[in-house]
C-alpha positions as CSV (number, residue, x, y, z in Angstrom):
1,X,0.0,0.0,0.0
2,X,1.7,3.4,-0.8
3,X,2.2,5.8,1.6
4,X,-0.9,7.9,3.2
5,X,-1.0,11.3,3.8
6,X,-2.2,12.1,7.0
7,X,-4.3,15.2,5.9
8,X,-8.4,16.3,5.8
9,X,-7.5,16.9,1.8
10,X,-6.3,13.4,1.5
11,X,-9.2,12.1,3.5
12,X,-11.6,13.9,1.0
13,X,-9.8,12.4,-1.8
14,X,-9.9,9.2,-0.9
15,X,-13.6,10.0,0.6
16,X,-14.5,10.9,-3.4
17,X,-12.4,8.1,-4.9
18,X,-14.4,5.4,-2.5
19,X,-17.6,6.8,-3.7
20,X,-16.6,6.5,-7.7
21,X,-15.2,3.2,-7.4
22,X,-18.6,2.2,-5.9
23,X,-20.4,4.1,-8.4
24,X,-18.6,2.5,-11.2
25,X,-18.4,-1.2,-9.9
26,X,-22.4,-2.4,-10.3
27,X,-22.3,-0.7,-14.0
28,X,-19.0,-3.3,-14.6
29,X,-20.8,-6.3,-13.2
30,X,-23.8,-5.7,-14.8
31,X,-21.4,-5.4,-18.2
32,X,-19.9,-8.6,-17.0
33,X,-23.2,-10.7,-16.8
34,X,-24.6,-9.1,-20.4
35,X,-21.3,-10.4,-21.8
36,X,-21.6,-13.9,-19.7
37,X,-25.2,-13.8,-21.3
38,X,-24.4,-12.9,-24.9
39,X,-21.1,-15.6,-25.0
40,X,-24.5,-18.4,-23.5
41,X,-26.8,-17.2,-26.5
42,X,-24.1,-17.2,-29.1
43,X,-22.5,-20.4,-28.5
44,X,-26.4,-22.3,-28.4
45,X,-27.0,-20.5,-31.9
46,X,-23.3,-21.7,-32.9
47,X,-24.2,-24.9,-31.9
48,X,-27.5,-25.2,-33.4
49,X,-25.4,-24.0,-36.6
50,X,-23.1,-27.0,-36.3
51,X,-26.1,-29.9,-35.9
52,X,-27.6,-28.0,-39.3
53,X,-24.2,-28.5,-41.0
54,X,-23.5,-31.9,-39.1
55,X,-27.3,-33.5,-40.4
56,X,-26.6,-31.7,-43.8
57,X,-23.5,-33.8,-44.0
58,X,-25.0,-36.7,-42.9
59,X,-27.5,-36.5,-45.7
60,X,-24.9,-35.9,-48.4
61,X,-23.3,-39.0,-47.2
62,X,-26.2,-41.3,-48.2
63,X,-25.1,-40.0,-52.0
64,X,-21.6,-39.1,-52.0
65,X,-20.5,-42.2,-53.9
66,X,-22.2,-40.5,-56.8
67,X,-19.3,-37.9,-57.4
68,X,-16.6,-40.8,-57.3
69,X,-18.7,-41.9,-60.2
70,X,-18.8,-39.3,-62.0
71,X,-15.4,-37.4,-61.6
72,X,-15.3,-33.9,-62.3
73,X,-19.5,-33.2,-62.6
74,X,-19.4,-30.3,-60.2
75,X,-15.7,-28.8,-61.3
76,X,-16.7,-24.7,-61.4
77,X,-20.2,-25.2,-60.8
78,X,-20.1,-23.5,-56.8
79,X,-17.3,-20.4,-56.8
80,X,-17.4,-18.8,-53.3
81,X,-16.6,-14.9,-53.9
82,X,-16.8,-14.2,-50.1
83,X,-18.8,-13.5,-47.1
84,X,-21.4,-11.1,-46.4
85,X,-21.1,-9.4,-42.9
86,X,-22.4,-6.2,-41.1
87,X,-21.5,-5.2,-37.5
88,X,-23.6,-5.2,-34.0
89,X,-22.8,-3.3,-30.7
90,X,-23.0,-5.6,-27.7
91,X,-22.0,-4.0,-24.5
92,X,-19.7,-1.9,-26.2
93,X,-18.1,-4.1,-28.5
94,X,-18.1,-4.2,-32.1
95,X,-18.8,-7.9,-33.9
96,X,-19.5,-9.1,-37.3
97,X,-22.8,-9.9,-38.3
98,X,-23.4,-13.0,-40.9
99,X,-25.9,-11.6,-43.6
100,X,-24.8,-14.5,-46.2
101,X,-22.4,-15.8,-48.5
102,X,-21.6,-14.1,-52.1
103,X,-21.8,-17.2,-54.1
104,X,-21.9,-17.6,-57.8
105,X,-23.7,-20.5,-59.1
106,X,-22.7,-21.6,-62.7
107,X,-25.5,-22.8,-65.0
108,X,-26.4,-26.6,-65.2
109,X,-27.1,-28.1,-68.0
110,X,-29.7,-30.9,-67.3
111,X,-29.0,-32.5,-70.8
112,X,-25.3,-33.2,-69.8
113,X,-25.2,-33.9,-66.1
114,X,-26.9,-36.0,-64.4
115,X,-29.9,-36.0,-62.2
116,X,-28.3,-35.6,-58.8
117,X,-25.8,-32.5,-59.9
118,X,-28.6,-30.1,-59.1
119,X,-28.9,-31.3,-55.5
120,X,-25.4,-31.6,-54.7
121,X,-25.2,-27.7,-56.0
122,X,-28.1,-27.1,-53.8
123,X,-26.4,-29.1,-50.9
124,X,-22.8,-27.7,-50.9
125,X,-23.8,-24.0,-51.5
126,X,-25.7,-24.9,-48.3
127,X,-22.9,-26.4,-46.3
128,X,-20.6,-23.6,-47.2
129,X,-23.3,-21.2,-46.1
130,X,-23.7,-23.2,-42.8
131,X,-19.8,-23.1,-42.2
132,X,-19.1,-19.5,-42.9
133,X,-22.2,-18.6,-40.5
134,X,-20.7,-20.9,-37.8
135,X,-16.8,-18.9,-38.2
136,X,-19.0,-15.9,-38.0
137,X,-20.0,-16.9,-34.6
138,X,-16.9,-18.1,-33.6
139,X,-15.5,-14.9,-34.1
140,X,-18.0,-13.1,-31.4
141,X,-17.9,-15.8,-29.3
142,X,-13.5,-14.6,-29.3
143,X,-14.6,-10.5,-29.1
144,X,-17.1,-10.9,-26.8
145,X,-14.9,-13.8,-24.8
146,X,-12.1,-10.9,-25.0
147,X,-13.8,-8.8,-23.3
148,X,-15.5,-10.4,-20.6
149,X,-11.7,-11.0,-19.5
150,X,-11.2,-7.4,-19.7
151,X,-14.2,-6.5,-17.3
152,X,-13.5,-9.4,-15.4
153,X,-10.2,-8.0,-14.2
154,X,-12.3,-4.0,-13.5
155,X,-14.1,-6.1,-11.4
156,X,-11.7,-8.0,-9.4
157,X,-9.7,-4.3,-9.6
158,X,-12.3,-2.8,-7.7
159,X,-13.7,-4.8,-5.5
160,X,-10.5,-6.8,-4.5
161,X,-7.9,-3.9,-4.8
162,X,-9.1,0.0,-5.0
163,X,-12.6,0.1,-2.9
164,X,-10.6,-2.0,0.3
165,X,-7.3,0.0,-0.4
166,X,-9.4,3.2,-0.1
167,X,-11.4,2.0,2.8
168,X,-8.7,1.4,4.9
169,X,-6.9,4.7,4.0
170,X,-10.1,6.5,4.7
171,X,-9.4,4.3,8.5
172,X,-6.0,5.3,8.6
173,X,-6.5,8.8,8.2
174,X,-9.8,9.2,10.3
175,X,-7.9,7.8,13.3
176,X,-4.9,10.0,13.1
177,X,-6.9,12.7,12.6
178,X,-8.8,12.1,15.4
179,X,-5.5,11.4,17.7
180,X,-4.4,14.8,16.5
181,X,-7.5,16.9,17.2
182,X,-7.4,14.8,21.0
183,X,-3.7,15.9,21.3
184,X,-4.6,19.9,20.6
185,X,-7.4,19.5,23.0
186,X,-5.0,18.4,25.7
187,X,-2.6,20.8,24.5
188,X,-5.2,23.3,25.1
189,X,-6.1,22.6,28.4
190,X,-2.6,21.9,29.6
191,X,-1.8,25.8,28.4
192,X,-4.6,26.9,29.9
193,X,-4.1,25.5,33.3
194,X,-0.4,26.6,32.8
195,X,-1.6,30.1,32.0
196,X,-1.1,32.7,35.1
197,X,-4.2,34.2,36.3
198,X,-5.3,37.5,37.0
């Protein structure tokens, strides 16, 4: 603990500094249990991304051994440009958004592909979308995880560190006060009965 000054200024200082910290400290917990309940709701909607994408999958596999069959039938046919994001404020930080996937489908020609091309198109444009909407949630998850850490630590700062460091200044200086305004009464009364009378 660094060194106190033993003065009424101080003591109002301190006062004033108690009384922020005390302020400040519900605003960061209720910060810290937004963010503890945005990182529960993101990681059920990642997860509920990732049973999508696991039961697509799953459906694919019934027909996958059509494209060993028929090598090459969707060469070009899905071309992924990028991903479509915007941004959100939660609690004061910024995250991406998924708004889709920029995807360019080529054309199909039913007369030279077969049947099942038009479904596995259909099924891997869906996949990808899946995927890039689960990263996209990964990515808040990471901001928003970030953060909590960072408000976490306010927390413990302030009620482990500054509200009990300024509480027991505040002690500290109230009693030494106190023991000083005791000594000049005594000091008073000793001159006085040392004073010659008239």
């Amino acid at each position: 603990m660094e060194k106190i000054k033993l003065t009424k200024t101080e003591l109002k200082a301190r006062t004033d500094a108690l009384k922020r910290f005390q302020r400040f400290l519900p605003m960061l917990q209720l910060k810290k249990q937004q963010l503890q309940g945005e990182i529960a709701g993101i990681t059920a909607k990642a997860e509920e991304v990732s049973a999508a994408e696991r039961e697509l999958k799953g459906g694919i596999d019934r027909w996958v051994g059509l494209f060993a069959t028929d090598e090459g039938a969707l060469d070009g046919l899905v071309n992924v440009k990028g991903v479509k994001t915007g941004s959100a404020n939660i609690a004061g930080v910024a995250i991406p958004t998924f708004e889709g996937i920029d995807c360019e489908v080529g054309e199909v020609d039913a007369w030279a592909t077969p049947a099942w091309v038009d479904d596995a198109v259909e099924a891997t444009v869906r996949v990808v979308t899946l995927r890039c909407e689960r990263e996209i949630y990964e990515e808040q998850k990471r901001l928003i995880e970030r953060e909590l850490r960072v408000t976490s630590q306010r927390v413990n700062l302030f009620e482990k560190v500054k509200i009990p460091e300024c509480k027991e200044a505040i002690r500290v200086i109230k009693i030494a006060i106190g023991d000083e305004q005791t000594a000049a009464v005594a000091r008073g009364k000793i001159a006085k009965g040392r004073a010659p009378r008239s």
